[in-house]
C-alpha positions as CSV (number, residue, x, y, z in Angstrom):
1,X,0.0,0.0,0.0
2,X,1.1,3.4,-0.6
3,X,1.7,5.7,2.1
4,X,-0.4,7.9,3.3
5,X,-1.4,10.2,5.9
6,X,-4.1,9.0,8.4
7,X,-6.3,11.4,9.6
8,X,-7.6,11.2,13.3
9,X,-11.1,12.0,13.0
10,X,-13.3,12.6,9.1
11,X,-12.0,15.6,7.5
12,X,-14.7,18.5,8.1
13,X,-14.4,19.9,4.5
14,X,-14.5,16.5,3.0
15,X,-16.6,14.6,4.7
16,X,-15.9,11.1,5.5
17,X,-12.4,11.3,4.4
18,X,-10.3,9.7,6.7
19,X,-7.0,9.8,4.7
20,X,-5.1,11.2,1.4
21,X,-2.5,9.8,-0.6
22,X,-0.1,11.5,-2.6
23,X,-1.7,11.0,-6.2
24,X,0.4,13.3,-8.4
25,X,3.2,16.3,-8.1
26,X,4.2,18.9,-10.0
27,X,7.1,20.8,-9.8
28,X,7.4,24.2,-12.1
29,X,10.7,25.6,-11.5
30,X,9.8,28.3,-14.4
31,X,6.4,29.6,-12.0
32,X,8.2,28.7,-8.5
33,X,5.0,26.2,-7.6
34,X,4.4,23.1,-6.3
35,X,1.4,21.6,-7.2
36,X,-0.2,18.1,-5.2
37,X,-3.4,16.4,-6.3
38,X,-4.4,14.6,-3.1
39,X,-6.7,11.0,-3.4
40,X,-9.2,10.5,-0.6
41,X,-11.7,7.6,0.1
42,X,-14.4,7.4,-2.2
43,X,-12.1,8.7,-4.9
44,X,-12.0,12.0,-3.1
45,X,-9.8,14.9,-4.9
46,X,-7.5,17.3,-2.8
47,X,-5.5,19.4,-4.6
48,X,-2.7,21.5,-2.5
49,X,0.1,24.1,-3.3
50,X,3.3,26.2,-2.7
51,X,4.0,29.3,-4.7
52,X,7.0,31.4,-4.5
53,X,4.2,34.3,-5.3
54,X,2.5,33.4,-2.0
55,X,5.9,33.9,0.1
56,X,5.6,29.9,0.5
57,X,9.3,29.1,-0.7
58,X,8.3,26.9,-3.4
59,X,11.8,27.1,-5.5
60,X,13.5,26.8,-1.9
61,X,11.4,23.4,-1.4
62,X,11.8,21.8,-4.9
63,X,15.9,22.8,-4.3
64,X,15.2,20.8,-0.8
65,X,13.2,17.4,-2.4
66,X,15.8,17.3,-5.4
67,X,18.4,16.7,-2.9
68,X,17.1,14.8,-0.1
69,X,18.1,11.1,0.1
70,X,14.8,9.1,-0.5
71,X,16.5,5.7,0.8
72,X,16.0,7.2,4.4
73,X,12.2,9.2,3.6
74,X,10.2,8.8,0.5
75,X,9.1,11.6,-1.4
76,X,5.1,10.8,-0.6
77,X,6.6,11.1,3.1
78,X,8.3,13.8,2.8
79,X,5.5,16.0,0.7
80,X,3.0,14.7,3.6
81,X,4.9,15.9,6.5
82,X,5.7,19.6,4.2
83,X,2.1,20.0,4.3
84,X,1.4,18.9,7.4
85,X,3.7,21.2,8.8
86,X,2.8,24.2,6.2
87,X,-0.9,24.1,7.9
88,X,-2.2,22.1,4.6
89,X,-3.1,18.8,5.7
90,X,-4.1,17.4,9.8
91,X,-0.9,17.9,11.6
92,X,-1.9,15.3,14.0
93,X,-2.5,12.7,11.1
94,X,-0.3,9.5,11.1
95,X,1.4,8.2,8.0
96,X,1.4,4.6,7.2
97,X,2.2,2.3,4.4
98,X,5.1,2.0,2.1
99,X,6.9,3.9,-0.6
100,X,5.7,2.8,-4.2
């Protein structure tokens, strides 16, 4: 199973939806964006985003992913925890499964 994040109680804005996985990424160096299309239950579609335009950093975090070392933390594990910490998905949500 992929991984994905876990969320500890039904999603208000999506209800029912108890987790997402990491579906597709995006990563426009040209704009400065990051772009994440989230899959829920039910077939559920999140979509979430960093801009440089926004203050978010995006160049700063596509600079960050291209290096990281994904033997140690997948890139599905790694984009979950961004947006957990950015305030973009549950920050109390547990990730589970394994890299694809």
């Amino acid at each position: 199973m992929t991984e994905q994040i876990n969320l500890p109680a039904a999603e208000q804005a999506q209800p029912g939806t108890t987790y997402w996985r990491v579906r597709e990424v995006t990563l426009d160096l040209n704009r400065g964006a990051i772009l994440v299309g989230l899959l829920g239950e039910n077939g559920l579609i999140k979509s979430i985003s960093w801009y440089d335009s926004a203050g978010e950093g995006a160049t700063a975090l596509i600079v960050s992913l291209n290096k990281a070392n994904l033997t140690i933390k997948s890139l599905q594990r790694r984009i979950i925890e961004t947006a957990q910490t950015a305030g973009k998905l549950a920050p109390t949500g547990t990730i589970s499964g394994t890299p694809d």
